[in-house]
N, C-alpha and C positions, 0 to 999 in steps of 0.2 A: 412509535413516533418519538423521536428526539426533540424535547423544546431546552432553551436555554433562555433562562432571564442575564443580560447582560446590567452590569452596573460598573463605575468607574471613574477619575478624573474627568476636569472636563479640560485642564491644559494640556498639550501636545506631548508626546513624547510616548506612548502607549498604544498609539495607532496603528502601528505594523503590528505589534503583540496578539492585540485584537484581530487585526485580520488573518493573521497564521493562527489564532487559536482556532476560528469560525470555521476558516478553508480545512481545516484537520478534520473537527468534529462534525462540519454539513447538519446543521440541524434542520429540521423540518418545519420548526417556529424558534423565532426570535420574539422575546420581548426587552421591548428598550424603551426609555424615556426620551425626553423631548432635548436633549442638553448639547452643548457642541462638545468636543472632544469625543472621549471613547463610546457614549452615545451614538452621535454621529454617525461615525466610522462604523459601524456595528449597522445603523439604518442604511445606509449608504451598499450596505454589504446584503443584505435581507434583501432591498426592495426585490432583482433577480431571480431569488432562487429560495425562498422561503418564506413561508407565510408572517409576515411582521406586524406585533402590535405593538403601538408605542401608545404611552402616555405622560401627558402634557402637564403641568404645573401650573393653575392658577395662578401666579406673583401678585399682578395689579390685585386680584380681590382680597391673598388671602395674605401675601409679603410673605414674610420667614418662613410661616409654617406649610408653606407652597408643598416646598421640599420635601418636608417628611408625608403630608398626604400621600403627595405622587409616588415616592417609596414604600408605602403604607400598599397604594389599589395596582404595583407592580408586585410586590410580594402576594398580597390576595389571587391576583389572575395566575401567576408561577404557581400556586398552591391548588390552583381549581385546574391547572391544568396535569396533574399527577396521577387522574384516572388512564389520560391518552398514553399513558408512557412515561420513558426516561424523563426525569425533568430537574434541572440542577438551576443555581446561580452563578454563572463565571463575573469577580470580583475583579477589577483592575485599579486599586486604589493607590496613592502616591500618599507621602508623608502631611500635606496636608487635605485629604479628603476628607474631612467630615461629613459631608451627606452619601458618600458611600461608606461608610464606615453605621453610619442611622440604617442603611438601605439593607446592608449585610447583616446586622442584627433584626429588622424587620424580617424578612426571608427566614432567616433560622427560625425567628417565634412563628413562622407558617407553618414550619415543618419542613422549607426547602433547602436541602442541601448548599452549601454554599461553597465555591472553589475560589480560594484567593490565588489571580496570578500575578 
């Protein structure tokens, strides 16, 4: 079983990359967060043809620290899912992404490989 944790921008311009990365490598699970951008594109891409978990971000209850939870229980579930198989992070970060850049060192401290494209 191939799964892939997707993480990334959330402004435009990354969306094709995303999807030629996904159509290449056909995994069998997606996990994605709740976010527009390369998110998105990545849900959008799953619903079809692969099993998708996404998770969502508190904001209203928790504000800032939203963010790094939700990249916190996506690195957890990419790390729990390492008995089924292959399982990596494809990274699509932009010069200002700091909660993928929180998301990518979360992932690594799980143990899961991480690919920045």
């Amino acid at each position: 079983m191939k799964v892939i944790a997707i993480t990334g921008t959330r402004r435009a311009g990354r969306n094709d990359d995303v999807l030629r990365y996904l159509d290449a490598e056909d995994p069998d699970v997606v996990i994605v967060g709740c976010a527009d951008g390369v998110d998105d594109t990545a849900r959008v891409w799953a619903r079809p043809r692969a099993i998708l978990v996404t998770v969502g971000a508190p904001w209203k209850k928790l504000g800032k620290a939203a963010g790094p939870r939700r990249n916190q229980h996506l690195a957890y579930i990419a790390a729990m899912y390492r008995q089924q198989g292959d399982v990596w992070a494809a990274a699509f970060p932009d010069e200002k992404s700091v909660g993928t850049l929180d998301a990518m060192e979360r992932f690594e401290a799980a143990g899961v490989d991480v690919r920045k494209l």
